[in-house]
BAFI-3210 file (N, C-alpha, C; in Angstrom, 3 decimals, decimal comma, padded with zeros to 6 digits):
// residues 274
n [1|2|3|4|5|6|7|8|9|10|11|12|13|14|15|16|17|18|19|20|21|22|23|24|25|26|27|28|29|30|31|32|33|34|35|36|37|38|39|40|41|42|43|44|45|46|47|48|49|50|51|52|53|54|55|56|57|58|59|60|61|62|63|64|65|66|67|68|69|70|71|72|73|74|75|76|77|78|79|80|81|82|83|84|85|86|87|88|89|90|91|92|93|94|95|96|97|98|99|100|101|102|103|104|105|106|107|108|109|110|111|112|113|114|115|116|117|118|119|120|121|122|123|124|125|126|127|128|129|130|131|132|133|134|135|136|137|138|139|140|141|142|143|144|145|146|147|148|149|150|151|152|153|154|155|156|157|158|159|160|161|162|163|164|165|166|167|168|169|170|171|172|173|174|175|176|177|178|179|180|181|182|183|184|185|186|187|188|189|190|191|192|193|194|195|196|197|198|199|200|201|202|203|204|205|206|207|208|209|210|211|212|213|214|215|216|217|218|219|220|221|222|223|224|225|226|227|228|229|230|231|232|233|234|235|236|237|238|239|240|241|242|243|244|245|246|247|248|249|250|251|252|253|254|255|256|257|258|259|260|261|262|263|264|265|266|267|268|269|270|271|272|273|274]
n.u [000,818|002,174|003,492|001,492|000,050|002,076|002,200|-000,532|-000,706|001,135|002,518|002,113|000,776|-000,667|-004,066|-006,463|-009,358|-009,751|-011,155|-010,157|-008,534|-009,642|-011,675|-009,615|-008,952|-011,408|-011,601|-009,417|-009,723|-011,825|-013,695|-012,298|-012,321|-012,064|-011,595|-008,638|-005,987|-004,654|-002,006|-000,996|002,330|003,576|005,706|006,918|005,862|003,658|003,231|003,649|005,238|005,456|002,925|001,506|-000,536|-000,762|-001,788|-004,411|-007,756|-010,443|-013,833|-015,499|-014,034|-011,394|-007,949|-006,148|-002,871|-000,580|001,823|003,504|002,767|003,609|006,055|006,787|006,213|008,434|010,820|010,231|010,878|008,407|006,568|003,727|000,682|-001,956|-004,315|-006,203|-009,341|-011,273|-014,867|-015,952|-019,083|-020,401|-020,986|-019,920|-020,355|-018,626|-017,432|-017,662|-016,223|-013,843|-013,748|-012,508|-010,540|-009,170|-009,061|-006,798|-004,690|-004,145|-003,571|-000,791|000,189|000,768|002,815|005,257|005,462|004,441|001,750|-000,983|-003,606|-005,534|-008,396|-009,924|-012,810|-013,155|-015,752|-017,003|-018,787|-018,347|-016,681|-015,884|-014,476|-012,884|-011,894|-012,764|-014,419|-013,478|-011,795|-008,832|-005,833|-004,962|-002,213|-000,361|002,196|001,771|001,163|003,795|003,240|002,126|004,420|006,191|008,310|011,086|011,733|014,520|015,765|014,133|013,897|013,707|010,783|011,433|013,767|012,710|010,267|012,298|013,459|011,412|010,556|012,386|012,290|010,423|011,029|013,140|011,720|009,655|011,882|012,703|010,052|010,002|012,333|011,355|009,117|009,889|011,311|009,793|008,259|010,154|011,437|014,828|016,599|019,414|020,029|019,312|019,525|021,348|022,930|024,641|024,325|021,059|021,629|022,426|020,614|018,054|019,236|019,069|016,534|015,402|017,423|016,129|013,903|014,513|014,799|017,159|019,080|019,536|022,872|022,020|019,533|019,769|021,535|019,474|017,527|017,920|017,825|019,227|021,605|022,877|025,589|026,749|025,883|026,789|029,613|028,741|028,393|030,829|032,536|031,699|032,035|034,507|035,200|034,361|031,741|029,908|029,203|029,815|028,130|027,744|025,099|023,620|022,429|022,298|025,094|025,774|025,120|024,900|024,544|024,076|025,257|025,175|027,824|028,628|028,765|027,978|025,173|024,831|025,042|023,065|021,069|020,654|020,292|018,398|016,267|016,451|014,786|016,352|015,936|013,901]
n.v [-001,206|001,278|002,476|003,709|004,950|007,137|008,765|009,786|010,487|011,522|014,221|016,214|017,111|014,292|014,619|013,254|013,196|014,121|014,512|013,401|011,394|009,629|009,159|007,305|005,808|004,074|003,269|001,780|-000,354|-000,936|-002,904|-004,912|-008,406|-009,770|-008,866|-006,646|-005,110|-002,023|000,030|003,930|005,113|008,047|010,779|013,442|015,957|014,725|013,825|010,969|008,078|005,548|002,957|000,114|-003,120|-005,070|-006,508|-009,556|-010,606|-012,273|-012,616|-011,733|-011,092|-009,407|-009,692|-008,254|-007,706|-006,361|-006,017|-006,369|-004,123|-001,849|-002,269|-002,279|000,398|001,712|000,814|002,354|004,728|006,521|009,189|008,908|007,432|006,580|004,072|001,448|-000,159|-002,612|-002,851|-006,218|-006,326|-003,895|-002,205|000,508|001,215|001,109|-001,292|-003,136|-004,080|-003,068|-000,666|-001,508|-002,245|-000,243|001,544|-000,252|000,077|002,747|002,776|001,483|002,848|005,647|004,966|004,591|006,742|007,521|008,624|007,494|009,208|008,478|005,857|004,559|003,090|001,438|001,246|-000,162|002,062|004,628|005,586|006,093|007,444|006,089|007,940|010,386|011,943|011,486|012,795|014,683|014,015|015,067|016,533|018,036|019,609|018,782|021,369|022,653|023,268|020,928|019,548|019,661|021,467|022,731|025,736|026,790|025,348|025,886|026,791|028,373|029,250|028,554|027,015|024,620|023,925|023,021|021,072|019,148|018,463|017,283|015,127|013,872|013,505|011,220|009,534|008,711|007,495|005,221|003,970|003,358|001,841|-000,857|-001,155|-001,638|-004,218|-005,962|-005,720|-006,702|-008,834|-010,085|-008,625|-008,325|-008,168|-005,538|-004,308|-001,038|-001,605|-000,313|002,466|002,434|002,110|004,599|006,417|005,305|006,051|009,181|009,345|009,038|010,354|012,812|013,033|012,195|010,060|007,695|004,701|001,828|-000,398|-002,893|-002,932|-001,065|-002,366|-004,478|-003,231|-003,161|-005,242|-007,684|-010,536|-010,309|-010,616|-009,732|-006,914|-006,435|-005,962|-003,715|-001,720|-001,959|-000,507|001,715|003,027|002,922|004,797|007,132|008,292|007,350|007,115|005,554|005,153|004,628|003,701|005,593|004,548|001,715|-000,543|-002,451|-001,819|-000,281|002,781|004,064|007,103|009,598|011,139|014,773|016,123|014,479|014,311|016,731|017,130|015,021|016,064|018,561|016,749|015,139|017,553|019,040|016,816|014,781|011,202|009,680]
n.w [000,000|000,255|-001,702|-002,937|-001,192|-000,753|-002,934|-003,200|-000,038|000,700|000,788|002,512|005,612|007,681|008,119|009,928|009,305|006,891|004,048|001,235|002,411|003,662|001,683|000,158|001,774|002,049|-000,711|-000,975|000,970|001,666|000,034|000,987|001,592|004,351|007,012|008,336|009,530|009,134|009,599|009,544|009,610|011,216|010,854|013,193|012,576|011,213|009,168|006,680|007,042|006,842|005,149|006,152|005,955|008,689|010,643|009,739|009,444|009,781|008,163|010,049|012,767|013,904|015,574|017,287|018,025|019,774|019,917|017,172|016,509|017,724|017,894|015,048|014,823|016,299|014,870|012,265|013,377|014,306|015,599|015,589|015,254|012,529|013,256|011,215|010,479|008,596|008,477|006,909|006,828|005,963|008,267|009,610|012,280|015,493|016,987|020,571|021,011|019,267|020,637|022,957|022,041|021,487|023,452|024,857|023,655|023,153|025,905|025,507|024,434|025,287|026,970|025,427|024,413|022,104|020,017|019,463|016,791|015,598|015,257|012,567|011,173|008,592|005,739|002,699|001,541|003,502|006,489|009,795|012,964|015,553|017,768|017,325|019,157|021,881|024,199|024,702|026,320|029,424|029,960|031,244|033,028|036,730|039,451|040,948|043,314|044,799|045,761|049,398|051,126|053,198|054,433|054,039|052,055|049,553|046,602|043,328|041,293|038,696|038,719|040,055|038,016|036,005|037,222|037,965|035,490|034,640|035,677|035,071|032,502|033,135|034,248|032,457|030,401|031,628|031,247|028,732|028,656|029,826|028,697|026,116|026,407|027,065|024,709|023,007|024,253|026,055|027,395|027,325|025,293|024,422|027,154|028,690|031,074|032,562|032,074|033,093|035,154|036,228|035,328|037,187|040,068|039,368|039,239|041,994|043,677|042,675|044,332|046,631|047,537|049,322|047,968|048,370|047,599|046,948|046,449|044,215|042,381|041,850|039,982|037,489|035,970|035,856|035,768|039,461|040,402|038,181|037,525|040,357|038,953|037,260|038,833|040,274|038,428|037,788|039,877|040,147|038,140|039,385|038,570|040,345|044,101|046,708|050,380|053,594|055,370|057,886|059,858|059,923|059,792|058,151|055,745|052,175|050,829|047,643|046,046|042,948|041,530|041,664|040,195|038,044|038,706|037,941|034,977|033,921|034,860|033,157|031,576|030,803|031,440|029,028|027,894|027,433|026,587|023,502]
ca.u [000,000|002,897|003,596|000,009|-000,263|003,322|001,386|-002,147|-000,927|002,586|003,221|001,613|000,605|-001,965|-005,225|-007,767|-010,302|-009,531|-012,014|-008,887|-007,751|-010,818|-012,195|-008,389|-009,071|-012,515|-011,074|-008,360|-010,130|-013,456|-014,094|-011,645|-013,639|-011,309|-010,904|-007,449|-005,719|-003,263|-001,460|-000,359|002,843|003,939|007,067|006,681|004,896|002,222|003,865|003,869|006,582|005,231|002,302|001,700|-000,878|-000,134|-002,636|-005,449|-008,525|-011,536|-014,373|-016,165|-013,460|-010,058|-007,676|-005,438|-001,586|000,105|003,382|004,066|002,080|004,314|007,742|006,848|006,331|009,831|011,448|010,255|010,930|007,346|006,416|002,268|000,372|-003,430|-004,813|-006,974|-009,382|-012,139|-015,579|-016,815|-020,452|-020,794|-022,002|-019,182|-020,575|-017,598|-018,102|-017,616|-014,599|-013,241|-013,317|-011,939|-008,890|-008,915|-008,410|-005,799|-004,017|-003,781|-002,772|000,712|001,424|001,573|004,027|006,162|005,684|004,139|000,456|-002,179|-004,124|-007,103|-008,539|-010,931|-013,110|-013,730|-016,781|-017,304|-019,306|-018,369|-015,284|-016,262|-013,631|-013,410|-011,354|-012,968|-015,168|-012,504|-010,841|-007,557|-005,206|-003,958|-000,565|000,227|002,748|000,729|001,477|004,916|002,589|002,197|005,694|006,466|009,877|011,499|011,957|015,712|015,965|013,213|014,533|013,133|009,803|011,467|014,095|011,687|009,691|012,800|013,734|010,082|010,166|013,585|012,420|009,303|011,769|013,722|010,740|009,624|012,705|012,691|008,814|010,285|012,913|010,852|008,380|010,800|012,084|008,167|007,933|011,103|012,247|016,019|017,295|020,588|020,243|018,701|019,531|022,588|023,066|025,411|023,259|020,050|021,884|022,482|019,040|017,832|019,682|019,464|015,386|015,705|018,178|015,225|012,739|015,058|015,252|017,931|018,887|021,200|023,618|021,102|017,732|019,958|021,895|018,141|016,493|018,604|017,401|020,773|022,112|023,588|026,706|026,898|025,054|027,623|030,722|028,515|028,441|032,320|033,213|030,828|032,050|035,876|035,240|034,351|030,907|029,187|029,778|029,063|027,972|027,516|024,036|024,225|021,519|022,892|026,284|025,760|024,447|025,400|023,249|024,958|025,122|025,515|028,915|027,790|028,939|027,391|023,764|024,399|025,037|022,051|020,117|020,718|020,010|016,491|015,913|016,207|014,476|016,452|015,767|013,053]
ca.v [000,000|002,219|003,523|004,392|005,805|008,084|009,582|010,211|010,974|011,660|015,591|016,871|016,471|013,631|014,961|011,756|013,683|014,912|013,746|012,953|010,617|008,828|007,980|006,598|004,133|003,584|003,038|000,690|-000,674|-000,923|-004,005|-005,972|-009,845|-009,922|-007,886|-006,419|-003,580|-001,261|001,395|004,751|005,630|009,328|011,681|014,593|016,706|014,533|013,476|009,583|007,432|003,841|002,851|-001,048|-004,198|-005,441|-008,044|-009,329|-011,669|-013,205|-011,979|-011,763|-010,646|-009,357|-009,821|-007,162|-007,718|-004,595|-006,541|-005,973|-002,979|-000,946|-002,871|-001,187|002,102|002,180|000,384|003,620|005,663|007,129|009,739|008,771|006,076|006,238|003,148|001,857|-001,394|-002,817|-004,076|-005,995|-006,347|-002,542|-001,551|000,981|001,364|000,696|-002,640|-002,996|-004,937|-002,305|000,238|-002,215|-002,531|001,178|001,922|-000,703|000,611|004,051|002,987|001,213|004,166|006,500|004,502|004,680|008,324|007,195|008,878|007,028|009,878|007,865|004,644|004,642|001,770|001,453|000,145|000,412|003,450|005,396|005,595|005,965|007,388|006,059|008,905|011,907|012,344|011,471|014,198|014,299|013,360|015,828|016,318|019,601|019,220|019,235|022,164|022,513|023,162|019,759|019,837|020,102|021,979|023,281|027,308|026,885|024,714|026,202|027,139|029,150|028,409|028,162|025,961|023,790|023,536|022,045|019,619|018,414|018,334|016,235|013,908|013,106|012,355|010,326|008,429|007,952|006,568|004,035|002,706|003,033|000,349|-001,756|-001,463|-002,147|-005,315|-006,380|-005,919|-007,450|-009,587|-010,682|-007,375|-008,980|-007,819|-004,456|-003,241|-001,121|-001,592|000,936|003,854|002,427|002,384|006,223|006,776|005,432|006,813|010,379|009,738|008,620|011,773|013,746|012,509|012,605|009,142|007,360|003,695|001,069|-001,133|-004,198|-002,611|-000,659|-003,716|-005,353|-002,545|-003,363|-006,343|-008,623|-011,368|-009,599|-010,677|-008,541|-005,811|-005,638|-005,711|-002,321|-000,609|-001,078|000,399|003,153|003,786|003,484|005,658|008,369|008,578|007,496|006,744|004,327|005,897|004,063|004,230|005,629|003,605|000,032|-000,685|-003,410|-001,463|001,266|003,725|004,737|008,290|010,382|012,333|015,842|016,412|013,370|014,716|018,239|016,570|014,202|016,910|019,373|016,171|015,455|018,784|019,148|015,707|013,192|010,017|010,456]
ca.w [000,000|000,586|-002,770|-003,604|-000,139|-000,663|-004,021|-002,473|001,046|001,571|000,372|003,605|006,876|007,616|008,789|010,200|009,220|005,620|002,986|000,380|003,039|004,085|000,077|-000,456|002,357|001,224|-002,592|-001,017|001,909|001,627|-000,557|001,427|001,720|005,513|008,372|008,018|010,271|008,445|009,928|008,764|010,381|010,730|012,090|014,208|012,421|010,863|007,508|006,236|006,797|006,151|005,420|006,176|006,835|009,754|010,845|008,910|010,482|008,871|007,538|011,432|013,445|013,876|016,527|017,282|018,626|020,254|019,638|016,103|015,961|018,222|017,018|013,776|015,318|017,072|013,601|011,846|014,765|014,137|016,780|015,940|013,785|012,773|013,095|010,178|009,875|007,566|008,494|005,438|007,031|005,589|008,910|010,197|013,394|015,678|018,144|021,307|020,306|018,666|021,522|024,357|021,955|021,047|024,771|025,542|022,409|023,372|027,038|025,880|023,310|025,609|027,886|024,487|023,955|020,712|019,784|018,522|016,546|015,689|014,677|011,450|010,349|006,779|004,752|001,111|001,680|004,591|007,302|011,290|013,359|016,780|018,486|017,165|020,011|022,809|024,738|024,431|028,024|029,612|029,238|031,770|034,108|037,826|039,965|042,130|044,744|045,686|046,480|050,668|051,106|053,992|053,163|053,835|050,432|048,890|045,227|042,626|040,703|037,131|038,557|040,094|036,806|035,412|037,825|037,955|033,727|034,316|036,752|034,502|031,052|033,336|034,564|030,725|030,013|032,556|031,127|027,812|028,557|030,575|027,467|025,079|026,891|027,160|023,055|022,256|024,969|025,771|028,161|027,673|023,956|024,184|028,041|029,053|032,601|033,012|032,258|033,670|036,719|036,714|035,695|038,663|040,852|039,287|039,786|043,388|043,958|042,370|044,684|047,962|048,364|049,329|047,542|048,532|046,416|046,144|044,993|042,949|041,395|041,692|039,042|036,203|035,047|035,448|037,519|040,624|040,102|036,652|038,450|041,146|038,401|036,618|040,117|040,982|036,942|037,648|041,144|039,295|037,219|039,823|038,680|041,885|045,447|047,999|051,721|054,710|056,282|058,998|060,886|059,585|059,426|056,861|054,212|051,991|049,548|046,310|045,447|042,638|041,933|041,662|038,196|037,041|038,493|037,405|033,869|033,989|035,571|032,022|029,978|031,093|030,890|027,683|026,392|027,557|025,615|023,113]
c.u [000,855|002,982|002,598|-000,409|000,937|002,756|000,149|-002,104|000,521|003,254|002,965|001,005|-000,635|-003,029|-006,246|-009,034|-010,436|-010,401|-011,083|-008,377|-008,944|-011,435|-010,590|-008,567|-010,623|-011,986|-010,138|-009,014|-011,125|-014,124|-013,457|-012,985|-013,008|-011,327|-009,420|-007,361|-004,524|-003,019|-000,866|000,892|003,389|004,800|006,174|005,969|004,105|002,602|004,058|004,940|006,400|003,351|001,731|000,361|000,084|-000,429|-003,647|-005,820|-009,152|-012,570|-015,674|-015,144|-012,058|-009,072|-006,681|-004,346|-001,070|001,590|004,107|003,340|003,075|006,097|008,008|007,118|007,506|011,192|011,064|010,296|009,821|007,024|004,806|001,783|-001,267|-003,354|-005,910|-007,936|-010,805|-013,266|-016,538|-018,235|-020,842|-020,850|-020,241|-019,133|-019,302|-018,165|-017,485|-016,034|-013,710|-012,662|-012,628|-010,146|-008,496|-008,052|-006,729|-004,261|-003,348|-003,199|-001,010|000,883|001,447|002,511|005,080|005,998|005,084|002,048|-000,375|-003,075|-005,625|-007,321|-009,882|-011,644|-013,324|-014,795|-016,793|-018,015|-018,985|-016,681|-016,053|-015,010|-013,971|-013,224|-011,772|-013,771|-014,246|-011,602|-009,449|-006,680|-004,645|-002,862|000,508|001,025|002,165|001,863|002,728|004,449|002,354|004,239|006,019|007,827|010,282|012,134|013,243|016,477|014,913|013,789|013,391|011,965|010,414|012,470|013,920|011,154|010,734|013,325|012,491|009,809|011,460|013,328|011,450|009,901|012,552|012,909|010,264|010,815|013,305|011,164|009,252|011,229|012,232|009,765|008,826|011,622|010,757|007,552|008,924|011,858|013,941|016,590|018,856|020,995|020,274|019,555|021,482|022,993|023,491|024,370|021,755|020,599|021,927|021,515|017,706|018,323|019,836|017,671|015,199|016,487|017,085|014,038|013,163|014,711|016,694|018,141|019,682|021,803|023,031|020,176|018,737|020,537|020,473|017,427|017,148|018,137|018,527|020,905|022,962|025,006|027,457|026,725|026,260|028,970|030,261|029,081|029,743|033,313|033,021|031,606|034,120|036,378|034,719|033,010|029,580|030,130|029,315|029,041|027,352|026,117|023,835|023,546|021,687|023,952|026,588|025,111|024,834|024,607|024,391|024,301|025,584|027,009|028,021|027,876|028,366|025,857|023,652|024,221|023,478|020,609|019,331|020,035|018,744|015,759|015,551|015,563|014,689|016,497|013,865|013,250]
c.v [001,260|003,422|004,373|005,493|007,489|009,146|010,297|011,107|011,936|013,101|016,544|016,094|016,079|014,052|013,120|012,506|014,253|014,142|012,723|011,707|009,532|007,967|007,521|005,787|003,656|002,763|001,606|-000,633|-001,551|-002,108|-005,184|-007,257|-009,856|-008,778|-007,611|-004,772|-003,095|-000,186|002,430|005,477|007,021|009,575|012,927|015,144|015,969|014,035|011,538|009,179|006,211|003,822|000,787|-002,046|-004,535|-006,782|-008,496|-011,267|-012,494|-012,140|-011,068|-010,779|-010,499|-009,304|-009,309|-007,717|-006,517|-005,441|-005,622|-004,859|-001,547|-001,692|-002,098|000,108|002,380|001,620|001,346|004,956|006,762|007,729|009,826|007,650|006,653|004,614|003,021|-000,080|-001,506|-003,454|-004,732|-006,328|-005,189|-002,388|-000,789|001,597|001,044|-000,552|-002,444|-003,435|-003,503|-001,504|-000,030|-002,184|-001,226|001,531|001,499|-000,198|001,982|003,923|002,753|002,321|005,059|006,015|004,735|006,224|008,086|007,796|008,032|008,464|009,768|006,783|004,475|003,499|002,499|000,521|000,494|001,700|004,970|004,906|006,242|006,557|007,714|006,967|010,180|012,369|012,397|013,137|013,657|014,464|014,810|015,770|017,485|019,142|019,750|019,876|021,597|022,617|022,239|019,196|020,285|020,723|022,742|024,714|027,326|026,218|024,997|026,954|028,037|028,299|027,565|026,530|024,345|022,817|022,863|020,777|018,444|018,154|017,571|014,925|012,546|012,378|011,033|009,132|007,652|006,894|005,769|003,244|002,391|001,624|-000,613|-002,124|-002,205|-003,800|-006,247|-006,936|-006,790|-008,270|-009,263|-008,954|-007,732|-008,066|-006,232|-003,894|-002,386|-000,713|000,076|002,550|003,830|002,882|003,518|006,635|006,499|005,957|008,438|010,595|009,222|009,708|012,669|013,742|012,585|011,401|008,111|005,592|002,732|000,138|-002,425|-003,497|-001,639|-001,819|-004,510|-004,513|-002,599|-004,929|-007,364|-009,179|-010,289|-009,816|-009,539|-007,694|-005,404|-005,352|-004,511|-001,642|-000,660|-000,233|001,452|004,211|003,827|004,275|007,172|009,170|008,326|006,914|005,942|004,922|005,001|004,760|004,449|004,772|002,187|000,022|-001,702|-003,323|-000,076|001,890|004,646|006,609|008,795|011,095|013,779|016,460|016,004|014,096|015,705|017,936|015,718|015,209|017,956|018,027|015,684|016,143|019,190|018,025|014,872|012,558|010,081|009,170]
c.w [000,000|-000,376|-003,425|-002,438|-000,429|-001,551|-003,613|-001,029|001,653|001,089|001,605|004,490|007,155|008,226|008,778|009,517|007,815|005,033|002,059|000,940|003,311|002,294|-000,342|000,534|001,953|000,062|-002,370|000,328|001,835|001,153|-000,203|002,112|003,257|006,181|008,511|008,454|009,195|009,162|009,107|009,677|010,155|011,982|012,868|013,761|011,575|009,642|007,524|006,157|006,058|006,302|005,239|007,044|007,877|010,031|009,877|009,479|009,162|008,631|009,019|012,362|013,086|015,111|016,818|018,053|019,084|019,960|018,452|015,735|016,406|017,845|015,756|014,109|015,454|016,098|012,840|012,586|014,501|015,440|016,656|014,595|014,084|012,442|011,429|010,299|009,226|008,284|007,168|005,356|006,341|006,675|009,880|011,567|014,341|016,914|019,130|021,851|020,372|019,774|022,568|023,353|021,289|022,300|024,674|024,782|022,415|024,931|027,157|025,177|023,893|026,717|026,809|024,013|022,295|020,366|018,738|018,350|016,059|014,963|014,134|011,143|009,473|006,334|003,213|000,872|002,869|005,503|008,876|011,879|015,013|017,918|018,615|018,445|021,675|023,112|025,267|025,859|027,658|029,886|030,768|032,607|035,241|038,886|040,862|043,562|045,408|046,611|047,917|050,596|052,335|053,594|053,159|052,522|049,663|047,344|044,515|041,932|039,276|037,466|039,196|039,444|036,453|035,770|037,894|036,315|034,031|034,778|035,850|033,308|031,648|033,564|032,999|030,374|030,225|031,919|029,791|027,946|029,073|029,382|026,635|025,235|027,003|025,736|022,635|023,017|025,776|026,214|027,783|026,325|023,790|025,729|027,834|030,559|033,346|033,126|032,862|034,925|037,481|036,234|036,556|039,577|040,371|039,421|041,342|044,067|043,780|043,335|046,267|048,321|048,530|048,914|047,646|047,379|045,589|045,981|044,250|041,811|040,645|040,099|038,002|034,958|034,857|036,643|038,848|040,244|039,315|037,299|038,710|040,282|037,652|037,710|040,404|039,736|037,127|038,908|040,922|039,016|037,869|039,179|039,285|042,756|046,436|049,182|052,525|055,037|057,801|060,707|060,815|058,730|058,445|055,390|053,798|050,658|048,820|045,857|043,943|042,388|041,505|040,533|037,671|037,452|038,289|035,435|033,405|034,313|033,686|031,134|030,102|030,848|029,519|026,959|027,217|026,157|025,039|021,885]
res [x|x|x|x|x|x|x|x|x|x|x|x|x|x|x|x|x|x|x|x|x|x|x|x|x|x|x|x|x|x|x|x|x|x|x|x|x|x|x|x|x|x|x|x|x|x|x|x|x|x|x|x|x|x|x|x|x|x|x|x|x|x|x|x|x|x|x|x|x|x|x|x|x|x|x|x|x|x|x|x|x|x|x|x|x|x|x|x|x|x|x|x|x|x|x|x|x|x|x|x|x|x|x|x|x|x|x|x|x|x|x|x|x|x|x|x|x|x|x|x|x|x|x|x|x|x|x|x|x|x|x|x|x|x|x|x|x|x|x|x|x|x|x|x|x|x|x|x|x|x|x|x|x|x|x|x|x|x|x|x|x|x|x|x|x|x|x|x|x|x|x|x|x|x|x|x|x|x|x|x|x|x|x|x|x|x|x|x|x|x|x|x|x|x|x|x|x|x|x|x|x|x|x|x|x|x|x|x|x|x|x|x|x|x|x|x|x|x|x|x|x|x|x|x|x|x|x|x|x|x|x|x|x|x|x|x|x|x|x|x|x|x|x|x|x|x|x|x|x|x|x|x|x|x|x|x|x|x|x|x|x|x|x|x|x|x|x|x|x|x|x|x|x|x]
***
């Protein structure tokens, strides 16, 4: 479908809602004898990257995977996909079906930072779209005011706002790997210890709690062993530290060097991992 899609769709930015766009899945869609999902994947601003079947059912039902639906996504590093599928009853009503796997659909993509923009049935006559009526998540970052602070560390509002906008990319990019290891298995393949390790501990610093050497070894996803040979490279290398607790002498909570979370601090800030 790609190349017919690149001609028809791909000079500007996809609107769900465009007429032009809706009778080209009609035209291509519509007479399908099967139930068959296709996606349209798009970059940042709204423009066609791929456009690709994915699954395809029977003539009754279709049975949706989030596997290879979001594998694709992050193999065209698409920052949104419309959904697209066929019912060939004619009756574009959307089922009940439909909307239970609309939801669940839109709950992993935004753990992946990935927008679902909307999901269309098609009939030979008509196109349905199940999102248009949905209100769109809010997104705002919630007030610093929930924030307690003692006024002697009490900081400024702006730089507040950015530690609370750092803390949140870092958190993303902790569900992102945990996602990503969920879609594609085999951490062994995909993780890299090393830097998970200082992105926990630079959201645990953000948060004012303190973390010792096993649940930090533990949040990596690796035999301990491994674990503990990241943490004495890292702590080598003079970019953290080990500190005695001072309430149990048999345990010690890894810090931070202060370079490394003024560094980590700026790169959140700006993005992060994305």
């Amino acid at each position: 479908m790609l190349e017919g899609s690149r001609g028809e769709l791909g000079k500007r930015i996809i609107d769900p809602g465009d007429q032009k766009l809706l009778r080209h899945l009609i035209a291509t869609m519509g007479s399908l004898q099967d139930e068959t999902l296709r996606i349209l994947f798009l970059d940042g601003i709204g423009r066609l990257i791929a456009d690709e079947q994915v699954q395809r059912g029977t003539v009754h039902q279709l049975v949706i995977y989030p596997r290879p639906i979001f594998r694709r996504a992050m193999e065209h590093n698409a920052a949104s996909l419309i959904l697209v599928h066929n019912h060939p009853s004619g009756d574009a009503t959307p089922s009940e079906e439909d909307l239970i796997a609309t939801r669940a659909l839109v709950q992993i993509s935004r753990s992946l930072d990935i927008e679902i923009v909307e999901h269309i049935v098609v009939t030979n006559s008509e196109c349905r779209r199940i999102m248009k009526s949905r209100p769109r998540p809010n997104t705002t970052a919630k007030s610093a005011g929930q924030h307690l602070r003692d006024s002697a560390s009490d900081r400024s509002s702006s730089e507040q706002a950015r530690t609370d906008q750092a803390l949140a990319n870092a958190r993303r990019a902790v569900r992102r790997r945990l996602l990503r290891q969920q879609l594609f298995g085999s951490p062994e393949i995909l993780g890299e210890p090393a830097w998970d390790m200082l992105v926990e501990l630079f959201i645990h610093e953000c948060e004012d709690k303190p973390i010792s050497t096993g649940s930090l070894c533990g949040a990596v996803e690796r035999p301990l062993s491994s674990a503990m040979r990241v943490l004495q490279k890292l702590c080598d290398a003079e970019l953290i530290y080990r500190a005695e607790d001072p309430s149990d002498g048999r345990r010690q909570f890894v810090r931070l060097a202060p370079s490394v979370a003024h560094r980590l601090h700026a790169y959140f800030s700006e993005g992060g991992e994305t």
